[in-house]
C-alpha positions, 0 to 999 in steps of 0.5 A, spaced: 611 645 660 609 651 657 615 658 656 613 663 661 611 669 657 615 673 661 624 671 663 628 675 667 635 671 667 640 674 672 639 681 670 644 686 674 643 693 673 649 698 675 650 706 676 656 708 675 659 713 679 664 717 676 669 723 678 676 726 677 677 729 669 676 724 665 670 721 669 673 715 671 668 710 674 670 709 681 664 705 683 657 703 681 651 702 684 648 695 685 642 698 683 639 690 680 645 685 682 643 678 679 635 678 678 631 672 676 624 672 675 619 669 671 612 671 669 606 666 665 600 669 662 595 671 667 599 671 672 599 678 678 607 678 681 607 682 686 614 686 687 615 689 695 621 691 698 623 698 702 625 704 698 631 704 694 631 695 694 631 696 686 623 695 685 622 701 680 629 699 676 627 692 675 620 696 673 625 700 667 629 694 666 623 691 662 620 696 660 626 697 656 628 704 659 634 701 662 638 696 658 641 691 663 648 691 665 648 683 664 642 678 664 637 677 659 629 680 659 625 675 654 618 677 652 614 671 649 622 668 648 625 675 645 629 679 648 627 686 649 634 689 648 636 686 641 636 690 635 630 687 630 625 690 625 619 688 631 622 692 637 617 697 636 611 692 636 614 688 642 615 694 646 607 695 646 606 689 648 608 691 655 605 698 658 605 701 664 600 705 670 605 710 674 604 711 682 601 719 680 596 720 677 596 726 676 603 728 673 604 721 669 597 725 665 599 731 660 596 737 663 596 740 656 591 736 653 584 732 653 583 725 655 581 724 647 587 726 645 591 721 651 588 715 649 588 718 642 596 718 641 598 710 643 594 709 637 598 714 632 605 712 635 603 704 633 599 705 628 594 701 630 587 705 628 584 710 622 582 716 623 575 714 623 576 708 628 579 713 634 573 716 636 569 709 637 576 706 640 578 712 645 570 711 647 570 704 648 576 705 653 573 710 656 567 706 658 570 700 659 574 703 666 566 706 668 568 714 665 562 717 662 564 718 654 561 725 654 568 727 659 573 725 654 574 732 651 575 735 658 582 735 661 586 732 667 585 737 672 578 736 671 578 729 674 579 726 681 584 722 683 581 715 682 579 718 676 585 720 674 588 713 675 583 710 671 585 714 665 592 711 666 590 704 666 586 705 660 591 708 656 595 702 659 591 697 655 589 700 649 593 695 646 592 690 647 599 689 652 602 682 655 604 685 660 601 691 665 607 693 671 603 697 677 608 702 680 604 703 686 597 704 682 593 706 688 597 709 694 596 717 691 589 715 692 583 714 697 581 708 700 575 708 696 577 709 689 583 704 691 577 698 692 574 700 685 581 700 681 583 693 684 577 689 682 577 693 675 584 691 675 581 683 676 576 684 671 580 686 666 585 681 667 580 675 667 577 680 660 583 680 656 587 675 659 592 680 662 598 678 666 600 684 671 607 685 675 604 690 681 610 694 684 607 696 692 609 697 699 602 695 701 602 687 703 595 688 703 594 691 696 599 685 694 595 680 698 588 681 695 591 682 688 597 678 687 598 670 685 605 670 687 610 675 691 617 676 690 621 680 697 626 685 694 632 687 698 638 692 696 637 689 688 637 682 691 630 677 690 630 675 697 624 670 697 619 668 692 613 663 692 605 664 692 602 668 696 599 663 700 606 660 701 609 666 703 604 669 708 603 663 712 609 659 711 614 665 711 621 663 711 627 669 710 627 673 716 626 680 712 620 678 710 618 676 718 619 684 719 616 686 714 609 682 715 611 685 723 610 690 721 603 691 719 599 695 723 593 690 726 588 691 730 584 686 734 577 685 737 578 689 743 580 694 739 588 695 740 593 695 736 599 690 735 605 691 736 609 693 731 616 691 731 620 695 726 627 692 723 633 695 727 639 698 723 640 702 717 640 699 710 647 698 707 650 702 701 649 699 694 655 702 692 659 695 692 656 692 697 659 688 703 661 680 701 655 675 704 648 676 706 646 684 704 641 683 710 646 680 715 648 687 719 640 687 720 638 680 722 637 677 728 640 670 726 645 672 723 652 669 723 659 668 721 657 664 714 652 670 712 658 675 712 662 672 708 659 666 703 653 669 700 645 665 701 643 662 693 635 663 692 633 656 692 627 651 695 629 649 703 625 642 705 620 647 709 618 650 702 614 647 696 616 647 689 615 654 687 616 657 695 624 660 694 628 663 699 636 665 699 638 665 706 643 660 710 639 657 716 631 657 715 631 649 715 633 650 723 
C-alpha cells in the first residue's frame, strides 16, 4: 500500500491564555484537539465546519506557520517541523490560495515581480528563465501575458485570484491548500476557477486540500470530505458516502441547511442547528456536540465518541459519534 503524500497524526493545537504578572498560562484554547488526516497525490479534501471549528488553523499547522502542540505532520514521510538542511526545499513543496484576493496580493508591486519573487526566494530559475516562466504561469491560468506589468488593482477579482493560484504552482508543489478560493468573488468567476483548478490538478498531478463553507463548492470539486467541530474531525469519507449516507447528526444540520429550491419554485425549509457552540477553551468531558444534538444522552456527556467505521459505513466512511448504528 502506498504511503500517503500527506499524515496528520493526532495533531493538537492550543493557544494559551496567560494573565497575572508572570503570564502565567491559565487556560488554552483547544484550537486543533487530536486531528488525524491523510491525503494520497492527487487527491481534493475538502475541510468544512462553522466558523471558528479549527479549518484555518489546521490550514497553518501544515503550512508550517504553526508548530503543532503534539502530533506529527509528515510531508512525503518528513515531518514538517524537524530541523533539516531541506526544510526550505520541503516547505515549497506546499503552497497556498488565500480567501481574498486582494490583500493576499502586494499593492505595491507588479504581477511580474509577484510571480517573479518565488523563484529568487527558492532559487529555482536564472535570471534569463524568469521572464519566459512568469509568462508561461500567466498564460496557463488564461491571463494575457501583455498585463504582467500592470498592478493588482488593475484586475478584477477573479483575475486577482487566478494570479494567486499561479503563484501557487509555480513550483512545482505537492500540495495546494484552497482557504475559501471563491467566496470573494462572483458566481461567475467562481465556475472558471473551479474547473481551472480541475484542469491543473489533472496537469501537474496536484493534490488539493480545499478549506470552504460552501458544501457545494466542496461537492463539485472534492474526493473526499472531513466535518470539523471545535477542533475535532467529527466524520470523514468520499464525498458520495457522506452525502447520501450522511452518519453524525452535525453533519445532517449542516446539509439542512442548504437553501434548496424546488420545481415550483419554493424554497425548502432550512432547519438551523439550535444552541450556541461551546467554548474551546478546555472544553467540557464528552461528546463537543452534545449540548447542541437532538439524540444526545448521558454517555455523550461524559465518554468522548472515538472516530471509527460503524456497520453502516464503508471503509474509508468515518464518524465519531455513539449512537449512529441505531
Amino acid at each position: 500500500m502506498n504511503t500517503p503524500m500527506l499524515q496528520l497524526k493526532e495533531v493538537k493545537k492550543y493557544f494559551p491564555i496567560r494573565s497575572g504578572f508572570w503570564q502565567r498560562t491559565e487556560k488554552n484554547v483547544h484550537a486543533v484537539d487530536g486531528v488525524d488526516l491523510s491525503v494520497n497525490r492527487g487527491d481534493i479534501l475538502g475541510i468544512v465546519g462553522e466558523t471558528g471549528c479549527g479549518k484555518s488553523t489546521l490550514a497553518q499547522l501544515i503550512m508550517g506557520i504553526y508548530a503543532p502542540t503534539a502530533g506529527r505532520i509528515l510531508l512525503n514521510g518528513k515531518d514538517i517541523n524537524e530541523k533539516s538542511k531541506d526544510l526550505l526545499a520541503m516547505k515549497r513543496k506546499v503552497q497556498i490560495v488565500f480567501q481574498d484576493p486582494f490583500w493576499s496580493l502586494n499593492p505595491r508591486k507588479r504581477i511580474r515581480k509577484i510571480l517573479e519573487e518565488p523563484f529568487k526566494v527558492h532559487h529555482m530559475a536564472d535570471q534569463n528563465r524568469l521572464k519566459e516562466k512568469t509568462k508561461e504561469l500567466f498564460e496557463m491560468v488564461g491571463l494575457s501575458a501583455n498585463r504582467l506589468d500592470s498592478y493588482p488593482h488593475e484586475f478584477a477579482g477573479g483575475e486577482r485570484q487566478l494570479i494567486g493560484i499561479a503563484r501557487a504552482i509555480a513550483l512545482q508543489p505537492d500540495l495546494v491548500l484552497l482557504d475559501e478560493p471563491t467566496s470573494a468573488i462572483d458566481t461567475f468567476s467562481q465556475a472558471g476557477i473551479l474547473n481551472l483548478l480541475i484542469e491543473l490538478r489533472d496537469r501537474f498531478n496536484l493534490s488539493y486540500i480545499l478549506i470552504s463553507h460552501d458544501l457545494s463548492v466542496i461537492h463539485f470539486l472534492c474526493d473526499r470530505i472531513a466535518v470539523m467541530y471545535l477542533g475535532k474531525i467529527v466524520e470523514s469519507g468520499l464525498i458520495k458516502d457522506v452525502f447520501e449516507k450522511t452518519l453524525h447528526p452535525y453533519t445532517r444540520a449542516l446539509l439542512a441547511a442548504i437553501p434548496v429550491i424546488d420545481a415550483s419554485g419554493e424554497v425548502r425549509p432550512i432547519y438551523p442547528i439550535e444552541g450556541e457552540i461551546p467554548s474551546a477553551i478546555d472544553p467540557a468531558p464528552g461528546c463537543r456536540f452534545a449540548g447542541r444534538c437532538p439524540m444526545a444522552q448521558n454517555i455523550c456527556r461524559t465518554d468522548e465518541p472515538r472516530l471509527r467505521m460503524t456497520d453502516q459505513s464503508g471503509d474509508q466512511h468515518l464518524v465519531a459519534c455513539h449512537f449512529t448504528e441505531r
